[in-house]
MARKOL-303622 format. One record per atom (N, C-alpha, C): x, z negated, y negated. Coordinates in steps of 0.02 Angstrom, whole numbers, plus 50000, padded with zeros to 5 digits. Atoms other than C-alpha are relative to their C-alpha. Layout:
REM MARKOL-303622
XZY ...
***
This chain:
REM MARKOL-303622
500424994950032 574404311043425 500285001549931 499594997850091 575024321143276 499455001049946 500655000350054 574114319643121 499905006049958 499984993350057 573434335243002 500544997249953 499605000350034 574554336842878 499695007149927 500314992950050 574014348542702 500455000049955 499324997750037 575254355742589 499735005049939 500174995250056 575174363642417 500645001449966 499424996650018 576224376742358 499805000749920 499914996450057 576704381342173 500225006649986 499494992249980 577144398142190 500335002849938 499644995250056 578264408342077 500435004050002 499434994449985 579214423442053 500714997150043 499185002149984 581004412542075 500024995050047 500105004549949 580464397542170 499294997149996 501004999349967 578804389842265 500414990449984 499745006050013 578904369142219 499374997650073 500435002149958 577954361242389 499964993650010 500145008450007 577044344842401 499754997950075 500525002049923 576334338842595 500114992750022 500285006049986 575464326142626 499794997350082 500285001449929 574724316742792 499224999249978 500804998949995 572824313542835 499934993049983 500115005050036 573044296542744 500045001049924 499824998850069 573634302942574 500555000549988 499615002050064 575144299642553 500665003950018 499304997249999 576664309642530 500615000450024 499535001649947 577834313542654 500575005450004 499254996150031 579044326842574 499745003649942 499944997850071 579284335842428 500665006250015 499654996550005 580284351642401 500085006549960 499824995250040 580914365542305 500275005350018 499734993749964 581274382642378 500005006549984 499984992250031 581634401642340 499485002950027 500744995950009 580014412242344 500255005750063 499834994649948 580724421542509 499614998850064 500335002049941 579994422642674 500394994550046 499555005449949 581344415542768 500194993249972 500185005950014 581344399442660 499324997750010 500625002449968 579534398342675 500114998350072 500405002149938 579514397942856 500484996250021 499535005350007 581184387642864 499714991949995 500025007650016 580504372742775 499184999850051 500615004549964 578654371442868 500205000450103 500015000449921 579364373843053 500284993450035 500125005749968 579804356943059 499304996149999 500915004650015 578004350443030 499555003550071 500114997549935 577324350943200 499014995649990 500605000249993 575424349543230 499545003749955 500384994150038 573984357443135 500054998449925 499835000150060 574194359742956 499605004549966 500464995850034 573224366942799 500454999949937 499534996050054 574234376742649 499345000149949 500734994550043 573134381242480 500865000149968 499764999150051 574014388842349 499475003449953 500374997350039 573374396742180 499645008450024 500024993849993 572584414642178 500555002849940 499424994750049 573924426542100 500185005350041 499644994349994 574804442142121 500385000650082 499685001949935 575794433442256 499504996750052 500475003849933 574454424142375 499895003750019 500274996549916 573874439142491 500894997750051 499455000749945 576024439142546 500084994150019 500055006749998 575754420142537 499804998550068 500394999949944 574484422042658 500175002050065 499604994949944 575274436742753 500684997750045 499415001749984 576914426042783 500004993450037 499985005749978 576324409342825 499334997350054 500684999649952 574694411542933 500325000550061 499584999449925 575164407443101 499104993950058 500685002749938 573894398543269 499914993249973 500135005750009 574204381243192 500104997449920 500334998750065 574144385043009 499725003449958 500444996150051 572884390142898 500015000349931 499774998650074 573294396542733 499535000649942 500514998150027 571884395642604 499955002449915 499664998850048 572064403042446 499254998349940 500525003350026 571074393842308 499885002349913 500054995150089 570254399142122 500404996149967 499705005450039 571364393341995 499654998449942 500485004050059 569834392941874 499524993250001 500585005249977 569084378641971 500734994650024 499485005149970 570774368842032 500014993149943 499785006150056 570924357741875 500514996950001 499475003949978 572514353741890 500304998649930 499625003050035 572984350941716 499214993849965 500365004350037 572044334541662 500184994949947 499785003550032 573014323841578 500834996549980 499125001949994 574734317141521 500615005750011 499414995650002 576324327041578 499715006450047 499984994149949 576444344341669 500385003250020 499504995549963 577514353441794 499734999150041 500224997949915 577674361041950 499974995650054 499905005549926 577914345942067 499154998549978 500635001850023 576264338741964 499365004250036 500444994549964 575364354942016 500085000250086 499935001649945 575844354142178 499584995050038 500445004849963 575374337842219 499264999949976 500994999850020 573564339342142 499735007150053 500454997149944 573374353642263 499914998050041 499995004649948 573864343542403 499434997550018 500465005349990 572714330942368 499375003850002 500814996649980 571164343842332 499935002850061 499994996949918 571574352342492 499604994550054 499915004649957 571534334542572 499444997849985 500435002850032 569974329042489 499275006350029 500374996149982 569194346942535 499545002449942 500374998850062 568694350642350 500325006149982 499824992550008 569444367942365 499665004850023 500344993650011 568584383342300 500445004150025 499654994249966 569344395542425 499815006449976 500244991150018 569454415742378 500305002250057 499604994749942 569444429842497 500445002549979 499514998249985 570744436942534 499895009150019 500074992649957 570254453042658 500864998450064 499525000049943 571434457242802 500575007049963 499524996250033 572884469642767 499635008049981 500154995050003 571814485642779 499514999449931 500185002450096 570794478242628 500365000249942 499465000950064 572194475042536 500255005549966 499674990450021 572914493542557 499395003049952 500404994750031 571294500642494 499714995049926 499805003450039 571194485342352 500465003149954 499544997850052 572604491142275 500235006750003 500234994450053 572354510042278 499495001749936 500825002950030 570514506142205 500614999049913 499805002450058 571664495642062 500635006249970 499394996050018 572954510042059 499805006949971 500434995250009 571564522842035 499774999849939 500325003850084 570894513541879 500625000849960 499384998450059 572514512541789 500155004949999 499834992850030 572954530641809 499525002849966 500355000450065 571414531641712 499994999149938 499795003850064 571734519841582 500665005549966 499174993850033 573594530541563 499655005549953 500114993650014 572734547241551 499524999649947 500725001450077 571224539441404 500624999049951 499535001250049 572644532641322 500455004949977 499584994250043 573744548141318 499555004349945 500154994650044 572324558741245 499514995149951 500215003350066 571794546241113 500645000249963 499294999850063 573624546141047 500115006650008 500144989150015 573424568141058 499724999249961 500534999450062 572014565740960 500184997549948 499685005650074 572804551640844 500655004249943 499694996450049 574094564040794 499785007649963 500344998350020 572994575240764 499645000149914 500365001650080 571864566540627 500534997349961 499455000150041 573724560840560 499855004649949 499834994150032 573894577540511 499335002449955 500674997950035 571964578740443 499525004550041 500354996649966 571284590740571 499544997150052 500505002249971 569744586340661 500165006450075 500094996249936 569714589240865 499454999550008 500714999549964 568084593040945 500314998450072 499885001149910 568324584341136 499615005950019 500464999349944 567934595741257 499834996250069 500135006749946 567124586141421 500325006550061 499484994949937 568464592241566 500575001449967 499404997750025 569734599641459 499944997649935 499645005150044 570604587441344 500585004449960 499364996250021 572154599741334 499735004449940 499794994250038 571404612841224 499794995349935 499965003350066 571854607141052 500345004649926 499934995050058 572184618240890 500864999249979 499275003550018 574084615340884 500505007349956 499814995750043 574234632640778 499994997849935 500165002350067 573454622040645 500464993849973 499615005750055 574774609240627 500655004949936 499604998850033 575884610840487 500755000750011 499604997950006 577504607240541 500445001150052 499704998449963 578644610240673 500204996750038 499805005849969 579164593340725 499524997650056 500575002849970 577434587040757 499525005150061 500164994549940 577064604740861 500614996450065 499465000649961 578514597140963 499814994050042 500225005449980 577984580340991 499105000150015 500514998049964 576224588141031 500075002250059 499644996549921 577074598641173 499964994550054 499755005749953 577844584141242 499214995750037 500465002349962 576044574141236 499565003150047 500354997449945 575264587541338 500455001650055 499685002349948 576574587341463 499864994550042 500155007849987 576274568941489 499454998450021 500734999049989 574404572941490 499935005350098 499824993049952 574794588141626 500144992350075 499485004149952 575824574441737 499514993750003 500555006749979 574324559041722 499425004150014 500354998249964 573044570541769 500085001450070 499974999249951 573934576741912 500034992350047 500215007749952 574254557241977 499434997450010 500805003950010 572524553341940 499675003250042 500524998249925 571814565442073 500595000450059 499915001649939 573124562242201 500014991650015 500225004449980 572744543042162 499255000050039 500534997249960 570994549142208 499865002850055 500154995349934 570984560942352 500364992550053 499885006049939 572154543942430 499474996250002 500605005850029 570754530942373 499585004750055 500554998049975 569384542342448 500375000350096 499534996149940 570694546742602 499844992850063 499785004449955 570894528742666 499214996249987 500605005049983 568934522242626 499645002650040 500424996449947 568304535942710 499994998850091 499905000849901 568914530242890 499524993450011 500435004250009 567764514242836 499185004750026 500604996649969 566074517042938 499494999349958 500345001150047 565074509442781 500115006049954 499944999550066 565644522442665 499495006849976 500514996550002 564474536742707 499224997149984 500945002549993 562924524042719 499854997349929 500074999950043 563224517142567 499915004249922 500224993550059 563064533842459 499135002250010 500485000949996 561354533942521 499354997349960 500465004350057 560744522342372 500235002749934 500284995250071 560224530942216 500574997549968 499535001850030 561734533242087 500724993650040 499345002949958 563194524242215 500295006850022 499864994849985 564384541542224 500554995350070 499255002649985 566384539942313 500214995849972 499725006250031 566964531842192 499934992750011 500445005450003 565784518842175 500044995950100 500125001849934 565504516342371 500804996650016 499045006549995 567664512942381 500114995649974 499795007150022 567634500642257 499554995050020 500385003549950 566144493142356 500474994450063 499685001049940 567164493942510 500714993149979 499335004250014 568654485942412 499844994349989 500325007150025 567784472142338 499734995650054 500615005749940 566454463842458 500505000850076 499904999249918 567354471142626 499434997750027 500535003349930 566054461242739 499434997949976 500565005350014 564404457442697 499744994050004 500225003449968 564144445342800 500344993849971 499345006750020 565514431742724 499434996749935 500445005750027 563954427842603 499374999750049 500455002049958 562794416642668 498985001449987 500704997750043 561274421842567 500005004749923 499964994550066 560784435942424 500244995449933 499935001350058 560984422842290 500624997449996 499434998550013 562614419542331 500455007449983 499834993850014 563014437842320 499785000049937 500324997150078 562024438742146 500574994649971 499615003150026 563344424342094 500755001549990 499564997049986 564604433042159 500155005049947 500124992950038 564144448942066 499954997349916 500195000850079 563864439041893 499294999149982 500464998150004 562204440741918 499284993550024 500245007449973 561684422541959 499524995549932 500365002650048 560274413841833 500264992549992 499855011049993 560954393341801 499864999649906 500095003850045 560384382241671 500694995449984 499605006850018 561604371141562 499734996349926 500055002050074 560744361141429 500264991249999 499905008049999 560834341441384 499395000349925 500455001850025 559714331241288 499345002850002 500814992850003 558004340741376 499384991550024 500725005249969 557054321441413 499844997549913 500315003550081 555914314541264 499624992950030 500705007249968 555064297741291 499714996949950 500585002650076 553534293341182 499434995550072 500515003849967 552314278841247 500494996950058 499645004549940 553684271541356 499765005750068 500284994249944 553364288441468 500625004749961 499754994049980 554814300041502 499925006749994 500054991649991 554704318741478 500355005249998 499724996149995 555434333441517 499895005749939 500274993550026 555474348941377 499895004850030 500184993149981 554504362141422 500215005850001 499904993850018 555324375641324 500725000750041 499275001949934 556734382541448 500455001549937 499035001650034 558624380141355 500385001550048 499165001449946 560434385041411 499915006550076 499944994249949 559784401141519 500395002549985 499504995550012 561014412641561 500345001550065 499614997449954 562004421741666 500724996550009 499515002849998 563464413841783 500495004349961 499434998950023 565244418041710 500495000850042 499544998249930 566144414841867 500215004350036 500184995149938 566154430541977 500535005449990 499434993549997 567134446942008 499705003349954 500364995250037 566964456641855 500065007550003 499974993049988 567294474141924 499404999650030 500665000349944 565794471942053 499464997649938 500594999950061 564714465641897 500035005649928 499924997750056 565114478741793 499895007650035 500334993449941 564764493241943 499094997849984 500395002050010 563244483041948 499405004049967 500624999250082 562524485641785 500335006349971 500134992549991 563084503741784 499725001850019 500604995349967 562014509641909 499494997949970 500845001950030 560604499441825 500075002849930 500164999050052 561044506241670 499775008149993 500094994249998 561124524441728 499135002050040 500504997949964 559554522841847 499384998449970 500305002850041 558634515341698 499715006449945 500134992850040 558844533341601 500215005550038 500014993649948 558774545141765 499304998450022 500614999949963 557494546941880 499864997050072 499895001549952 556994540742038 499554994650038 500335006949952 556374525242144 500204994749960 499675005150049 557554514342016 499825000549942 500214997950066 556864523341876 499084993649998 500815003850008 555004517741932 499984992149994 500075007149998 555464500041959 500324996749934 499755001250098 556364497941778 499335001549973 500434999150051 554704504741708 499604992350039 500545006349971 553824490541824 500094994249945 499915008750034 554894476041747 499855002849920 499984997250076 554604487441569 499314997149989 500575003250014 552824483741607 499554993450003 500375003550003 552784467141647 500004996149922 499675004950082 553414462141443 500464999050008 499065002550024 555464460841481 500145004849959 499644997250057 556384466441360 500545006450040 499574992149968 557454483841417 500784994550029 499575002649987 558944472341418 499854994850058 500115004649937 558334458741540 499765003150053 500474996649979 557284472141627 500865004750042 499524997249968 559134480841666 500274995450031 499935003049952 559554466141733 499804994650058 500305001649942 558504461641849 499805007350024 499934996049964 558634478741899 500675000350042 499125001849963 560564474841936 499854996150074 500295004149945 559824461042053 499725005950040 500224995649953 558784472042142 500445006250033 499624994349970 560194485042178 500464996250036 499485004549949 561314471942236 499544996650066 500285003049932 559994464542366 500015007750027 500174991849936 559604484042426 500735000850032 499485000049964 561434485642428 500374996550070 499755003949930 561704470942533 499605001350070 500564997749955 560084475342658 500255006150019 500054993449959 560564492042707 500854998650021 499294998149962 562534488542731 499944994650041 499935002549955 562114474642826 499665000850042 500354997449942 560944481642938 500045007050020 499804991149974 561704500142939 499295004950007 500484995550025 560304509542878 499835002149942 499894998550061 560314519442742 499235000949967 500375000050016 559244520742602 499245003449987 500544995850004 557394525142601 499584998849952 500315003250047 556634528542438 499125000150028 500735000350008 554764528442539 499954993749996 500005009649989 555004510742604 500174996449954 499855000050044 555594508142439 499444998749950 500454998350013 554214512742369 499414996250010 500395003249992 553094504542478 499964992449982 499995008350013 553784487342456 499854997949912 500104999750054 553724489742271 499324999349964 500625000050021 551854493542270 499664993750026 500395008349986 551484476542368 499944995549945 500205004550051 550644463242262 500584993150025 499455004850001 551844449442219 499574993050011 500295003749976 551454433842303 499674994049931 500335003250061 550054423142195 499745003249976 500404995850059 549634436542078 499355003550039 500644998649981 547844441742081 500025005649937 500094995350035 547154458341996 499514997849938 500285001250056 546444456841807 499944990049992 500155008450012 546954437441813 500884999249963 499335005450020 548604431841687 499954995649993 499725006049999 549664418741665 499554996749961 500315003250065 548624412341506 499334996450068 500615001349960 546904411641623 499954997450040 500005002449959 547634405741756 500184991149981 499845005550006 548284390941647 499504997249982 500415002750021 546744386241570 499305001450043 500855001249961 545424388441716 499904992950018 500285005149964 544774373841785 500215000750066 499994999749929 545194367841955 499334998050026 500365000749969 544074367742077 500014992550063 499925003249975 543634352742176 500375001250082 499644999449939 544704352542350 499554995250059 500415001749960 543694351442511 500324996850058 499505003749951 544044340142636 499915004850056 500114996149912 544404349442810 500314996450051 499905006449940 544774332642903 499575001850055 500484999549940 543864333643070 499674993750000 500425006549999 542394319843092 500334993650054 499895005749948 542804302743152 499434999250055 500354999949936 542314299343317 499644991149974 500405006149998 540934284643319 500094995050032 500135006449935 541134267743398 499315000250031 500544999449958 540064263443522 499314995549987 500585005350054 538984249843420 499905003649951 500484996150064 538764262443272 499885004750042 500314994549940 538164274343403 499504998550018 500625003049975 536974263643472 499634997749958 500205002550055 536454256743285 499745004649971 500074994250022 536294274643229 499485003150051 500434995949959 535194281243387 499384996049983 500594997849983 533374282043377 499654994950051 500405005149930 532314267043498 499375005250009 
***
């Protein structure tokens, strides 16, 4: 019988440093190889039986994935904000290596999706869509920058960036090197809507991407980088992993919260150390809390339920996000059950009383009533047959 075997790669542009182990621990090669396919699959085709790969997440782990995924190994590609691999003493790549090994082997690896290749394609239009953005802000902030050089104030127009007073510069040079930046401007707008029309081109064959525009403030845009991000609903196992996912996860971290007076233990009451996780995809938490920020000052079904949490005493800021929450559970509920959004049902669930709460009764009243004694609803013991007969009547 052949034993698992788990292997951790170092990956890098020039070479991958690999550590694999057996299903006892202990190290049974070591190697150093060029970052190509055909060395990858060179060095693991002598390792015969089932086998488990992690490497870091980077740039390179989807082709990681894409190259070495085969019926009897599974490739898992792991966070490198949770690996810990530098703890102490010296560091290099063999070092790294073998500490993946061993977490692999131990099963203390935080795996990241991945997606399948049709993910990936629309992944990195999504990311290719955003930077021709970034280009085209950046060209017309340095238009404008030479601009107020010169002392002249632009008025933006919203749409047209190009028209700019370039009768009013002074000298001839800087009319020249204005030219040029609207050229440059001319040539990142046009990439920026044929990164777009592709982006929209290849999410649209996605059967989610119509159902998801359905929910208040989610346009194209928004719905592709949906698609790009989560792909599958279903890969979380519950909403509050999705809200963790999203950034959007509540955890405590305090220390020193016990007091002990009278030789009695206590917990502090006052909560410490709230806050939102840190962990998560921050494009998907930052869609998020756009729509809650826009549906917060529009109108709507999202509008009414921001005034709800307005009215129970949150603050606008906490009140937007726990509206975030609530758009991420609707979001997840309708793409995973393929039904798009209805603001009646919406509506209705909104107006249901929240479980516990009673009408004209708060928190304060409810803390300082009195309890009421608790009735027994045991059923009567049955009588022996001597207190039966002691108890009846001559």
């Amino acid at each position: 019988m052949v034993d698992m075997w788990y292997a951790g790669l170092d990956v890098h542009h020039a070479a991958t440093v690999i550590s694999v182990r057996n299903s006892r621990g202990a190290i049974v090669r070591r190697g150093t190889i060029p970052t190509t396919a055909a060395a990858l699959r060179r060095f693991f085709a002598s390792h015969r039986g089932k086998g488990m790969l992690v490497c870091e997440s980077s740039a390179m782990a989807p082709w990681v994935v894409r190259t070495l995924s085969t019926r009897m190994r599974e490739v898992i590609v792991g966070d490198a904000r949770k690996a810990h691999l530098l703890t102490s003493g010296a560091k290099h790549d063999r070092i790294d290596a073998d500490r993946l090994s061993e977490l692999l082997r131990l099963g203390a690896v935080s795996a990241v999706y991945v997606g399948d290749d049709a993910t990936r394609e629309l992944r990195q239009l999504v990311a290719h869509y955003r930077r021709m953005i970034g280009d085209r802000t950046r060209i017309i902030q340095r238009l404008r920058s030479t601009f107020r050089e010169c002392g002249i104030r632009v008025i933006g127009k919203k749409g047209d960036p190009e028209s700019v007073p370039i009768r009013r510069l002074p000298q001839t040079r800087v009319r020249h090197i204005v030219h040029a930046q609207l050229r440059h401007l001319a040539v990142a707008t046009k990439l920026k809507e044929e990164a777009r029309t592709e982006m929209l081109r290849v999410a649209g064959a996605r059967p989610e991407f119509e159902l998801l525009q359905s929910i208040p403030y989610i346009g194209e845009i928004r719905a592709a980088e949906l698609i790009a991000i989560v792909d599958d609903p279903w890969r979380f196992r519950s909403l509050r992993r999705f809200w963790s996912y999203a950034g959007l996860a509540v955890i405590q971290r305090t220390s020193s919260d016990q007091t002990v007076g009278d030789s009695i233990s206590t917990k502090v009451s006052k909560p410490r150390g709230v806050r939102l996780n840190r962990a998560c995809q921050p494009r998907l938490r930052r869609l998020l809390r756009e729509v809650a920020m826009y549906a917060s000052v529009g109108s709507g079904p999202l509008r009414l339920m921001y005034e709800c949490y307005i009215a129970r005493g949150l603050r606008p800021s906490v009140a937007r996000i726990a509206l975030a929450r609530k758009v991420a559970a609707v979001l997840l509920c309708v793409w995973r059950y393929g039904e798009s959004f209805s603001a009646k049902k919406f509506g209705a669930k909104m107006q249901r009383k929240a479980r516990g709460e009673h009408p004209g009764a708060s928190s304060v009243t409810q803390r300082t009533r009195r309890r009421r004694p608790v009735a027994n609803h045991m059923p009567p013991r049955a009588l022996h047959a001597s207190e039966r007969d002691r108890l009846t009547p001559h």
